[in-house]
N, C-alpha and C positions, 0 to 999 in steps of 0.2 A: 504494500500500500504506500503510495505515496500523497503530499500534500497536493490538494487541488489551487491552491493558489500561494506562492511563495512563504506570504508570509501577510498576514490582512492587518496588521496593526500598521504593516509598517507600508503597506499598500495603498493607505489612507492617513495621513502623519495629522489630520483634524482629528479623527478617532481618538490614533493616537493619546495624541496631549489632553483630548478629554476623560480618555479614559486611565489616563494615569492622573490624573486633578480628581475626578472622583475616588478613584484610590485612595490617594492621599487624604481626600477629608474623612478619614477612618482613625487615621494618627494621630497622634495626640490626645486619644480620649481618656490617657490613662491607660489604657488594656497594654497592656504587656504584648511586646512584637512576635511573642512565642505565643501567644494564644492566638493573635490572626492567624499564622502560619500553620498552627496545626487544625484549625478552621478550615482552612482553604486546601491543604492535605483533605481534612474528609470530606469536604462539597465536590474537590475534585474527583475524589475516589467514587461519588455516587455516581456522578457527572460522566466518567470515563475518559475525564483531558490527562492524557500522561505528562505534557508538556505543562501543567501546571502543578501536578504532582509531584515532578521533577524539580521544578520551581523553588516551590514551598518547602519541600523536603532540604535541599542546599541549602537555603536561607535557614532552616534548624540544625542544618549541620553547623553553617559558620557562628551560627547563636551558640554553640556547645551544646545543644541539645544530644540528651542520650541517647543511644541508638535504639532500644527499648521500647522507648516511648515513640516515637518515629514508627516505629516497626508494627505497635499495638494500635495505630487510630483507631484503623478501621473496625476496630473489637475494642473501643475503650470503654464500655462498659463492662466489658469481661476482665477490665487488668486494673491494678495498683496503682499504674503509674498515673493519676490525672489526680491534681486537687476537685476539690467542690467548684470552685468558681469555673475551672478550665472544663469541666464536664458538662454542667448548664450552659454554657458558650457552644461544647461543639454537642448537645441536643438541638438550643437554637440553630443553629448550621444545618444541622439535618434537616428539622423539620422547612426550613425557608428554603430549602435545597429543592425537597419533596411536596413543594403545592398544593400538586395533583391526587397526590397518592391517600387527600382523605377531605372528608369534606368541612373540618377545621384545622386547617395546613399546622398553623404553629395555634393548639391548644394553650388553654387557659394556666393548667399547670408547667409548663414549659418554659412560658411566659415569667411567670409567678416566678418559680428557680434562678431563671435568668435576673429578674429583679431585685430578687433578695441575696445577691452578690453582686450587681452592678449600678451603678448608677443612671438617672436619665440620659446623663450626656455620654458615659460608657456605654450603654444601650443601642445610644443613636451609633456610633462608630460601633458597636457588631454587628449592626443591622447594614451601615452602610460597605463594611468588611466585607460583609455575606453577599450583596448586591453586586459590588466586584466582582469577587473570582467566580460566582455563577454566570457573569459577562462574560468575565474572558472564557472561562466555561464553552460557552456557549461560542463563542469564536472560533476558535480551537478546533471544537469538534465538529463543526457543519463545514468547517474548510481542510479536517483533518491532518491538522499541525500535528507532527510526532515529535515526542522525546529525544533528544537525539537527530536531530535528522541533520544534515547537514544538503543542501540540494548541490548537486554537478551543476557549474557554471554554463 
């Protein structure tokens, strides 16, 4: 399989810049750069973008993140390694992830969990976190951008 078009961020540089500007208003909210990142590991992981899994995952490696934890997202309900805050973070992830999959996407208790670790305006940056990488998500995989790929000139 190869990509169907090079590379679409970069095939559109207005995109682009907006779409790393809304990125960015995710920052600063307080939340710790390792909780986006292992967020965006399991949106991607639902999502099927290796290229952002790839991503996210580097970006916890050079944070020192343990291998471990890295290893567990996608079963962090099954492992040790996540505090309470980091776990309601990547619930909310799933459920905004999965919309479709019920007919109250992100439930009342999920919500609730998320609240009672973070703040409004911590909040607003998960949600706007989660909005991201299900973008590029979503980029990625209708133009089927690979991990890895490098294209022949």
């Amino acid at each position: 399989m190869s990509p169907r078009i090079k590379n679409i961020a970069l095939s559109s540089p207005n995109a682009l810049n907006a779409l790393l500007a809304f990125g960015a208003a995710a920052d600063g909210g307080g939340i710790p750069k390792i909780t986006h990142e292992l967020m965006h590991v399991r949106a991607s992981q639902i999502n099927g973008c290796a290229v952002c899994i790839e991503f996210a995952a580097r970006a916890l490696q050079e944070a020192g993140e343990r291998p471990e934890r890295l290893l567990a997202v996608a079963a962090w309900r099954e492992t040790p390694y996540f505090n309470e805050s980091e776990r309601a973070a990547l619930a909310l992830a799933e459920s905004a992830t999965r919309l479709s999959d019920r007919a109250d996407p992100v439930p009342d208790e999920i919500w609730a969990e998320a609240a009672r670790h973070y703040s409004e305006a911590q909040l607003a940056s998960l949600v706007i976190s989660i909005a991201a990488i299900n973008t590029w998500n979503r980029l990625n995989v209708v133009t089927r951008q690979m991990a890895g790929y490098v294209p022949n000139p």
